[in-house]
N, C-alpha and C positions, 0 to 999 in steps of 0.2 A: 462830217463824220463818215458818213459814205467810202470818200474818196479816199480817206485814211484807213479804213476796214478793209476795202481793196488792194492797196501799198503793201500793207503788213501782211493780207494772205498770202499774195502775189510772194513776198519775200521769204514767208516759212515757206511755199511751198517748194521754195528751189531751194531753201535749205533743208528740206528732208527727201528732197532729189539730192543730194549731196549726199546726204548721210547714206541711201544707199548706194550710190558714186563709190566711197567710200570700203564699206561690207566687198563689191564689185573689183574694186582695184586692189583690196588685202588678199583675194583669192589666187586673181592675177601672179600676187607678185612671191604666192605660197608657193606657186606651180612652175614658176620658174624653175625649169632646170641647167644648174650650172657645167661649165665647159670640163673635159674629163681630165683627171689630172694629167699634168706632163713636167716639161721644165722647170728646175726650181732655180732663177737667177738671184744670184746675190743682191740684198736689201738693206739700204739705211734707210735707218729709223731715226728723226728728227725732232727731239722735244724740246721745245723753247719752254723755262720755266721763269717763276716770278713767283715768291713767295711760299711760303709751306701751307699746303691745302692740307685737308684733313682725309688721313689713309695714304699720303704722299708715297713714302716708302712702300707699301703694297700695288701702288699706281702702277709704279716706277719698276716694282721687281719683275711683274708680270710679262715685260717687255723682255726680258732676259732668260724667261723661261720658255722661247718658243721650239716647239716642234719642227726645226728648217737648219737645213747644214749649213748656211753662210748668210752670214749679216753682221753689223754693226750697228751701234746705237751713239747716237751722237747729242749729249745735252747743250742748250744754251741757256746761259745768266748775263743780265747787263752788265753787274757789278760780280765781284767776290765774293762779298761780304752777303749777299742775298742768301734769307733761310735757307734755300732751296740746295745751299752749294754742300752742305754736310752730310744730308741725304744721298744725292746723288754719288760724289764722292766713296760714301760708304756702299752703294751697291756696286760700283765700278770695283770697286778693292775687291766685295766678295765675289765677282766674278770674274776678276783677274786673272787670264791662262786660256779661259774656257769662250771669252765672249768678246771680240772688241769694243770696248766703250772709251769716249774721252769727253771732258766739259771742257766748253770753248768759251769764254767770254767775252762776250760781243762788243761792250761799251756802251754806255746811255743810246738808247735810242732815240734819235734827231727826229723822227716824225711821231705822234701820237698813234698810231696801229706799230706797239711796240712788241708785238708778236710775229707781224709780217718784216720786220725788222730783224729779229733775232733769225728765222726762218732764210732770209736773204743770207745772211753769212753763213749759216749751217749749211745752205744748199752748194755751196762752194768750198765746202769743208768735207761734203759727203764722197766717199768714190765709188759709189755704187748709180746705175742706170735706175732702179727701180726706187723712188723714195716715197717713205710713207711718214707723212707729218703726223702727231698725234699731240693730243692738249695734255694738259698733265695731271688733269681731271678725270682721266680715260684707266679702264682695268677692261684689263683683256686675258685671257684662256691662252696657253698654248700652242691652238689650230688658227692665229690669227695669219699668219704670214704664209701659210702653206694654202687655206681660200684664199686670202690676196693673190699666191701666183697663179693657183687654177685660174682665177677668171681674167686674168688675163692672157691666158690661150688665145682669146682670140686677139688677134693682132692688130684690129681694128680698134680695138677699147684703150684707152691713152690716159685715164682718169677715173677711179673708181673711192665711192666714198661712202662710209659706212654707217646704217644706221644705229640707233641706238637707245637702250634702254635708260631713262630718265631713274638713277637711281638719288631719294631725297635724305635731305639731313634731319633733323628732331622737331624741325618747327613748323607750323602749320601752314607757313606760309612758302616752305620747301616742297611740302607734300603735295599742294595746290598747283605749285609750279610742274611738279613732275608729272603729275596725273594731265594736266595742260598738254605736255609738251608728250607724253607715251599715246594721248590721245588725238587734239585738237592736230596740233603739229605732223606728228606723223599721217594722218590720215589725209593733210594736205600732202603734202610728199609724194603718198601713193596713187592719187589721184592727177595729181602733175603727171606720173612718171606713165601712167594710163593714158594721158590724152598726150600729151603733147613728146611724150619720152624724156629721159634727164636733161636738161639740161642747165644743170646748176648741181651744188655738189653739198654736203651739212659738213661744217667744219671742226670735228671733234677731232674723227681719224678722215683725212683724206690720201690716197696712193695715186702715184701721177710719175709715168713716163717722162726721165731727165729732156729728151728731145722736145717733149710736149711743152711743159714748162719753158722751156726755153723758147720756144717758137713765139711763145705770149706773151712773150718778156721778162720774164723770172718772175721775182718780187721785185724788182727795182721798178716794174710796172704794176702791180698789185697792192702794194705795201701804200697807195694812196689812199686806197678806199679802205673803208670802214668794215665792211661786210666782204674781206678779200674770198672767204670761203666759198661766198656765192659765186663771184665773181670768175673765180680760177675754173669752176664748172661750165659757167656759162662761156666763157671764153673758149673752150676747150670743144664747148659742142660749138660755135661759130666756124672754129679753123676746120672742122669736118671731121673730130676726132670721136668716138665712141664715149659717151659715159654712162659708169653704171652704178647701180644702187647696189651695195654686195650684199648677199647674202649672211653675211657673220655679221650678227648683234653685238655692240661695245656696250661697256657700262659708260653711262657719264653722270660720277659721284658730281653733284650740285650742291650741296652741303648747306649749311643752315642758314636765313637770314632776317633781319627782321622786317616787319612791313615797308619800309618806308627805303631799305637797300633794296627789295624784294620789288617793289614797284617800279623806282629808277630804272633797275635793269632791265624790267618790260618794255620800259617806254623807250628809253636806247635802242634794243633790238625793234620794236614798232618802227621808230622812226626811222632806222635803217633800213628795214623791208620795204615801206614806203618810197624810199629814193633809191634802194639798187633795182626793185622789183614792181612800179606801180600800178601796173595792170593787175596781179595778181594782188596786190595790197587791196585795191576795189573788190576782185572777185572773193574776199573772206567775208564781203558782207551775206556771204551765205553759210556760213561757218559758224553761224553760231543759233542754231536750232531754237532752243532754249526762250533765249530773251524776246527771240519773236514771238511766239508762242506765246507768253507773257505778257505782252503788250497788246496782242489780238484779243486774248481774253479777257484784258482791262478794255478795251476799246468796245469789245462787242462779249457779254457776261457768257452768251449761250456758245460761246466756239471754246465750251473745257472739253470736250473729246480733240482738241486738238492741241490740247496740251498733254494728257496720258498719248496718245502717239506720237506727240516730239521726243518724250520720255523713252518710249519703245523703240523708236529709230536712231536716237542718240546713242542710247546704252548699246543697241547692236553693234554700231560701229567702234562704240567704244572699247565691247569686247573681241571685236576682231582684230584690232590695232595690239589693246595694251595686254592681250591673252596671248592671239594665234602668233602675232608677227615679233613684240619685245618681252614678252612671257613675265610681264609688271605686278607682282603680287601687290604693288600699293594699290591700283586703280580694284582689282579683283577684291579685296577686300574691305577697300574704306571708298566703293564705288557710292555713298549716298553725298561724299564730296565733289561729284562730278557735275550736281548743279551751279554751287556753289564757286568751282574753278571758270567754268561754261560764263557765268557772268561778271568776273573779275575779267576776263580775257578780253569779254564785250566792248568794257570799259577803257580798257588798256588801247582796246584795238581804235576806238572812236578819239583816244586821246591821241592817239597817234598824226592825226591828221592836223594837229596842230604843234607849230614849230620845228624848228629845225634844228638844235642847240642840245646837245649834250656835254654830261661829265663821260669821263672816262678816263680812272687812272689817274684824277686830279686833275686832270686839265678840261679847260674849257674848248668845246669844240664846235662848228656849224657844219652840218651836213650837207652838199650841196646835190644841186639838182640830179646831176650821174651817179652821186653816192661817194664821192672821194670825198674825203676830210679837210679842213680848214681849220688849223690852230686860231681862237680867238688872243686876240693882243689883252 
């Protein structure tokens, strides 16, 4: 019992060194000041789509409203026939004159990461130097492409990618994920990007120098693995290229689901982090404040003062992340769910460590030891 009261201290204690890790590296990345504006070079924009999400048409108009004299917007569909093609279609019409756009359709996608697939044709479809991928999950402001060119003033930066506000759909278990991912997720981020500087990139909106991309291989070398998002980042800081966390917050509408989709898709992204990332997969056993805490004071009755300060030190971070940095009225107001996400995550993240085998998109997959994907027969 001893040796077990010791384990569990030892492990809140570097999880509430985290937490404030965390509060430390949200200030850090407030006080960032970005490069002064100058150049504004013409941008495609790259959305691979699959299905009608919910708010599609608003996703998608966003992108056509921006404050920037030159660019293009380029959608992809595998099929025709895909929801996705009437929407699109109709915002291309109404901004016909004013904006270039066209949908490209790609063809079934031969490998299972049918996103890094559609992405590979668009990028060869694009004729702009500056591309910026975006999910179709994503709503953005106006001033999205004109911060994109400021920061990349500096000429050294090759790869910038943006963070973003987890906004949820109706179900409870949308909400859990969001307040997760405005909190738990972010606060890793900022704390990576403190110690070790970016290198890796979140995959909602990523903007990447055509030379860079290409220096890595496009997607015809990305489009293997699972987690291409991560990958393109880390890649990009290998070849000695600049990456940066931009400044402008995106929305990423996540929309509603229920338990048991809501779960799968944890464990998916789990078990991907584990194989493209697994040093840092080990170091989230301090990420989770909470359960340790709760375990110490099962284990030893008289350690509940150190459960009201896992409380105090969690919610700080929690409010510097989901307030200062993604400005999250979900986490701000239904903040007495932030336990309750804090150990669903726990569990996600401990499942993680076992198997290797996902769905996605229907197909059966194995993730292998590098993180590239393997279609199961």
């Amino acid at each position: 019992m001893v040796i077990l009261t010791t384990a569990l201290a030892v492990l809140l204690t570097g999880s509430l060194i985290y937490c404030a890790l965390i509060i430390v590296a949200t200030r850090r990345f407030l006080s960032a000041c970005p490069p002064a504006p100058g150049s504004q070079p013409p941008i495609s924009i790259l959305k691979p789509l699959c299905g009608h999400d919910d708010g599609l048409e608003d996703n998608l108009r966003g992108f056509f409203l921006q404050d920037y004299p030159e660019y293009e917007v380029l959608f992809g569909v595998h099929r025709r026939d895909d929801p996705a093609v009437p929407v699109a279609e109709k915002i291309i019409n109404e901004f016909s004159g004013r904006i270039s756009a066209r949908l490209v359709v790609t063809g079934e996608s031969l490998i299972p990461n049918a996103k890094a697939f559609s992405l590979n044709r668009l990028v060869r479809e694009a004729r702009h130097d500056i591309l910026v991928m975006s999910d179709s999950d994503v709503r953005v402001t106006p001033l999205l492409l004109a911060r994109l060119a400021q920061e990349f003033q500096e000429q050294r930066t090759g790869l910038i990618s943006c963070p973003y506000r987890a906004v949820p759909g109706k179900s409870l278990w949308s909400r859990l994920e969001a307040i997760g991912m405005n909190t738990e997720l972010l606060g890793g981020v900022l704390v990576a990007r403190m110690i070790e500087g970016m290198r890796f990139a979140l995959g909602c909106t990523v903007a990447v120098r055509r030379n860079v991309l290409e220096e890595m291989g496009g997607f015809g070398y990305l489009q293997e693995f699972l987690a291409e998002d991560f990958v393109i980042g880390q890649r990009a800081a290998e070849l000695g290229h600049g990456v940066l966390l931009s400044s402008y917050v995106i929305e990423h509408r996540i929309g509603s689901q229920g338990i048991m989709s809501n779960l799968g898709h944890r464990l998916r992204w789990a078990r991907s982090t584990r194989r493209s990332r697994p040093a840092g997969y080990w170091g989230q056993i301090f990420t989770y404040p909470l359960p340790w805490a709760l375990l110490l004071c099962a284990a030893y009755h008289s350690a509940w003062p150190a459960v009201l300060l896992t409380l105090a030190l969690r919610s700080g971070a929690a409010i510097a992340t989901a307030r200062y940095v993604v400005r999250d009225p979900v986490t701000q107001k239904q903040w007495w769910l932030l336990p309750f996400q804090d150990l669903i995550g726990f569990l996600v993240w401990i499942s993680g460590f076992v198997g290797d085998t996902i769905v996605w998109r229907d197909r059966k997959c194995t993730v292998l030891r590098d993180g590239r994907l393997h279609v199961n027969p």
